[in-house]
MDAnalysis code that builds the backbone (N, CA, C; Angstrom):
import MDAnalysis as mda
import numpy as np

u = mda.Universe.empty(216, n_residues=72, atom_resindex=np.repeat(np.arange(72), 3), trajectory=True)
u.add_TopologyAttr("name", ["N", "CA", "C"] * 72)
u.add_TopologyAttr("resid", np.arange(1, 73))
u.add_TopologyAttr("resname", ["UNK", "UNK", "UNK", "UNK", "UNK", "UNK", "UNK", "UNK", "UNK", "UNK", "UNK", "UNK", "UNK", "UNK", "UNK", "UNK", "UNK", "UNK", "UNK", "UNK", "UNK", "UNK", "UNK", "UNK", "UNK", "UNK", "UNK", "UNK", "UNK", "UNK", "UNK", "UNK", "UNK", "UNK", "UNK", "UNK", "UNK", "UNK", "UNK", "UNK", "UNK", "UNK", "UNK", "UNK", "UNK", "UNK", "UNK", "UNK", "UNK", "UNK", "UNK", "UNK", "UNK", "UNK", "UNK", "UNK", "UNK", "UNK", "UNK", "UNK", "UNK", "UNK", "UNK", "UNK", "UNK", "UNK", "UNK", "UNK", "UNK", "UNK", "UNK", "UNK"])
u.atoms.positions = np.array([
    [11.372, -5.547, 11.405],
    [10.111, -6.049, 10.900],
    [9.998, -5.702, 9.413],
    [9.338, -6.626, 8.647],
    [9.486, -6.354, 7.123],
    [8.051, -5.441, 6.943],
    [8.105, -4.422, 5.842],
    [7.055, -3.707, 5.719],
    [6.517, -4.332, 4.239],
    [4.769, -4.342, 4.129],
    [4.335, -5.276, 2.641],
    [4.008, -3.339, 2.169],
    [4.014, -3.287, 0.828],
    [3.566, -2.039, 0.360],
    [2.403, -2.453, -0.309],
    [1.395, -1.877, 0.034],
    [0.159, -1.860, -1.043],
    [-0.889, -0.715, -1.862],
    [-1.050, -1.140, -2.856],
    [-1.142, 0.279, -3.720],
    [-2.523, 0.122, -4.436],
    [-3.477, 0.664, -3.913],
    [-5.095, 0.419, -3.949],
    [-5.547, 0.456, -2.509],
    [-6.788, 1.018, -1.947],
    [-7.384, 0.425, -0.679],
    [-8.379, 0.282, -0.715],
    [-9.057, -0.702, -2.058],
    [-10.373, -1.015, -1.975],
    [-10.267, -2.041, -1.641],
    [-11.324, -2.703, -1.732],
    [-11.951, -4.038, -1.326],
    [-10.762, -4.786, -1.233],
    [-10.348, -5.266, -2.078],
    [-9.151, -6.125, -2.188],
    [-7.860, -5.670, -1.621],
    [-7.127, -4.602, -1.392],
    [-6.344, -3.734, -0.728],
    [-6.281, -4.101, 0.342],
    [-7.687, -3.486, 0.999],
    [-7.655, -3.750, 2.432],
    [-7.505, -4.846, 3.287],
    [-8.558, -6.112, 2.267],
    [-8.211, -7.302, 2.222],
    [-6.735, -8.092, 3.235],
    [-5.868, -7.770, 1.488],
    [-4.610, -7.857, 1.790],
    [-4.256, -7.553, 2.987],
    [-4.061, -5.794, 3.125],
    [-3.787, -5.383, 4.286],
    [-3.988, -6.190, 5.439],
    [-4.967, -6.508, 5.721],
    [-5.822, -7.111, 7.296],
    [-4.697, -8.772, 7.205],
    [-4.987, -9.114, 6.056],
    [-4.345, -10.257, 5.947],
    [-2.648, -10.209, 6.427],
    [-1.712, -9.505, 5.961],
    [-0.713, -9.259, 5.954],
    [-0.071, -8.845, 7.247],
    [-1.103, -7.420, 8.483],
    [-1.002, -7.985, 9.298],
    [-1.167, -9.007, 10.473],
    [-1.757, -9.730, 9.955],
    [-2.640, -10.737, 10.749],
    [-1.044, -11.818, 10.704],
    [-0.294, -12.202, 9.463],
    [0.357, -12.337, 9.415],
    [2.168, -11.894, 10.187],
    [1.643, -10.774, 10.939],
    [3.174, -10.078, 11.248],
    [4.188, -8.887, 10.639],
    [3.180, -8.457, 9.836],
    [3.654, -7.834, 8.436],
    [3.678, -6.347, 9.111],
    [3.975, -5.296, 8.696],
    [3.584, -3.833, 8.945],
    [2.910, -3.838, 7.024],
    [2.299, -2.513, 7.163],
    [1.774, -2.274, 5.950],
    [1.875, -1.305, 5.451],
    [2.284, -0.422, 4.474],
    [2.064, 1.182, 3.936],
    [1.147, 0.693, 2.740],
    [0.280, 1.565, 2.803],
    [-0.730, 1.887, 2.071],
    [-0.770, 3.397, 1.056],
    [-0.927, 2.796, 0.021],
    [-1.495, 4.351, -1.029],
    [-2.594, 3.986, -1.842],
    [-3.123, 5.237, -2.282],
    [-4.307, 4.978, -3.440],
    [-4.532, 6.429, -4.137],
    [-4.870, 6.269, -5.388],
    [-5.149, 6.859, -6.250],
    [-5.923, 8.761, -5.716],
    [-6.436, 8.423, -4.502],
    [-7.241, 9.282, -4.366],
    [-6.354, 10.248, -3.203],
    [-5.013, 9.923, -2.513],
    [-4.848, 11.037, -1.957],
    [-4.665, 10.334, -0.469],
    [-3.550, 10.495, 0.054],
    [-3.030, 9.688, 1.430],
    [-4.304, 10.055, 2.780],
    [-4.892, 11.464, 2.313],
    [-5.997, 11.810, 3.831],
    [-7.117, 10.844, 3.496],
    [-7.819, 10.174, 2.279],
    [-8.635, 9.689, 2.283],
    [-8.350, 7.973, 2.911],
    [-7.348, 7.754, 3.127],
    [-6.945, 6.613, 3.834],
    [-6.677, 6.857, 5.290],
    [-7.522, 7.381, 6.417],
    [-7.755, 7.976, 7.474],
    [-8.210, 6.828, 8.117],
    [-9.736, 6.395, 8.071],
    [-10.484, 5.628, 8.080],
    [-9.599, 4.046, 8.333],
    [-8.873, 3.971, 7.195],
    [-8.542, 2.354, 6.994],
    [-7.641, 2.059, 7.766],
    [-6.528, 3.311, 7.753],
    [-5.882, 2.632, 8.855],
    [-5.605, 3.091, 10.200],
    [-7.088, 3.669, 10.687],
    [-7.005, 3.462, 11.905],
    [-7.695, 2.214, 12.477],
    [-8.812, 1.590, 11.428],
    [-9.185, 0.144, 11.637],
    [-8.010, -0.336, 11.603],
    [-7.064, -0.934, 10.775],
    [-5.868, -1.875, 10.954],
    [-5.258, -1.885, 12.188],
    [-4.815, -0.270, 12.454],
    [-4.205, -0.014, 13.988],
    [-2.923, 0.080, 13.469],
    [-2.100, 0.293, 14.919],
    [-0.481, 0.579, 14.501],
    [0.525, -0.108, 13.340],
    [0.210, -0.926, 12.984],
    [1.146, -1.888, 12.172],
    [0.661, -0.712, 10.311],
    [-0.324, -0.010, 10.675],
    [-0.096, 0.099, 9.011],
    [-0.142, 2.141, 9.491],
    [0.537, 2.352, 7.920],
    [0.751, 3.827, 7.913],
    [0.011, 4.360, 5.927],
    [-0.094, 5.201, 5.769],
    [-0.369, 5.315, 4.574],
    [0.802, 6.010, 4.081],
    [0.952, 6.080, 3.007],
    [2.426, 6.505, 2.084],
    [1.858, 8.007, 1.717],
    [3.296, 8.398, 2.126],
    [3.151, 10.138, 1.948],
    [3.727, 10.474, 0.832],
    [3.150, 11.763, 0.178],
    [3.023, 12.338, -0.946],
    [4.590, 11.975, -1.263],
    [5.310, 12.390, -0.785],
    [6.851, 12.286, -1.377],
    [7.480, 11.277, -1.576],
    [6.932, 10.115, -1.108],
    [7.060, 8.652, -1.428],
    [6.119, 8.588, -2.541],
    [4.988, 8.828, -2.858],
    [4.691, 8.573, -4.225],
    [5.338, 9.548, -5.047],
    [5.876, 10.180, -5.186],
    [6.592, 10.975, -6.299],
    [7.738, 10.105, -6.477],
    [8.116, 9.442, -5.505],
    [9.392, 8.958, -6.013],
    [9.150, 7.110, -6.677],
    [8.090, 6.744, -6.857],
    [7.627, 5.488, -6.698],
    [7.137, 5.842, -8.176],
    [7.077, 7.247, -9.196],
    [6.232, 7.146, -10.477],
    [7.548, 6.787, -10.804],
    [8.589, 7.347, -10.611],
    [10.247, 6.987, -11.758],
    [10.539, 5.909, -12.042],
    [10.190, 5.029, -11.162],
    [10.930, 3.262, -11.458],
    [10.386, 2.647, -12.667],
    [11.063, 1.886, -12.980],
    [10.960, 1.061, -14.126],
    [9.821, 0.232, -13.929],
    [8.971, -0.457, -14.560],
    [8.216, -1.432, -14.467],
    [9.000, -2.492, -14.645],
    [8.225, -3.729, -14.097],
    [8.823, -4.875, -14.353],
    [8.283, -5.289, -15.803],
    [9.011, -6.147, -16.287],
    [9.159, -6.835, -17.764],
    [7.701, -7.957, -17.151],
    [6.829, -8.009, -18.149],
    [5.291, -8.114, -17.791],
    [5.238, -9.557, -19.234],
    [6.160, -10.316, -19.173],
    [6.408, -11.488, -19.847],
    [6.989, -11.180, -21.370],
    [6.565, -12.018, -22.473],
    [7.697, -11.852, -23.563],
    [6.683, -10.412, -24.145],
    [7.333, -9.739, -24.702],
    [6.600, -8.744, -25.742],
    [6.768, -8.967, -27.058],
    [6.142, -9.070, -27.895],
    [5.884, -9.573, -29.206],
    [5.797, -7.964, -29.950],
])
């Protein structure tokens, strides 16, 4: 099963989320504020989503960004 990653769980986040599995999707979830404060959200979603643990965001600050069109 393919997993969607999403990184915010406000309004629009969750959104997604619900959407994504509604779709078939699994989901990991993070946000700014700390993986326990995403308790709540995904036990509404249910099994298909997990929130991303601390050691997955440490390793998710190193990557490169993507090239964000021409730079002048």
């Amino acid at each position: 099963m393919t997993t969607f990653g999403i990184i915010g769980a406000g309004e629009v986040g969750s959104q997604i989320a619900r959407a994504t599995i509604v779709n078939g999707y699994t989901v990991v979830i993070a946000n700014s504020r700390g993986p326990e404060t995403l308790d709540g959200l995904i036990a509404d979603l249910g099994p298909a989503a997990r929130r991303l643990r601390r050691s997955g965001r440490r390793r998710l600050r190193g990557r490169r960004r993507a090239p964000q069109g021409r730079q002048t």
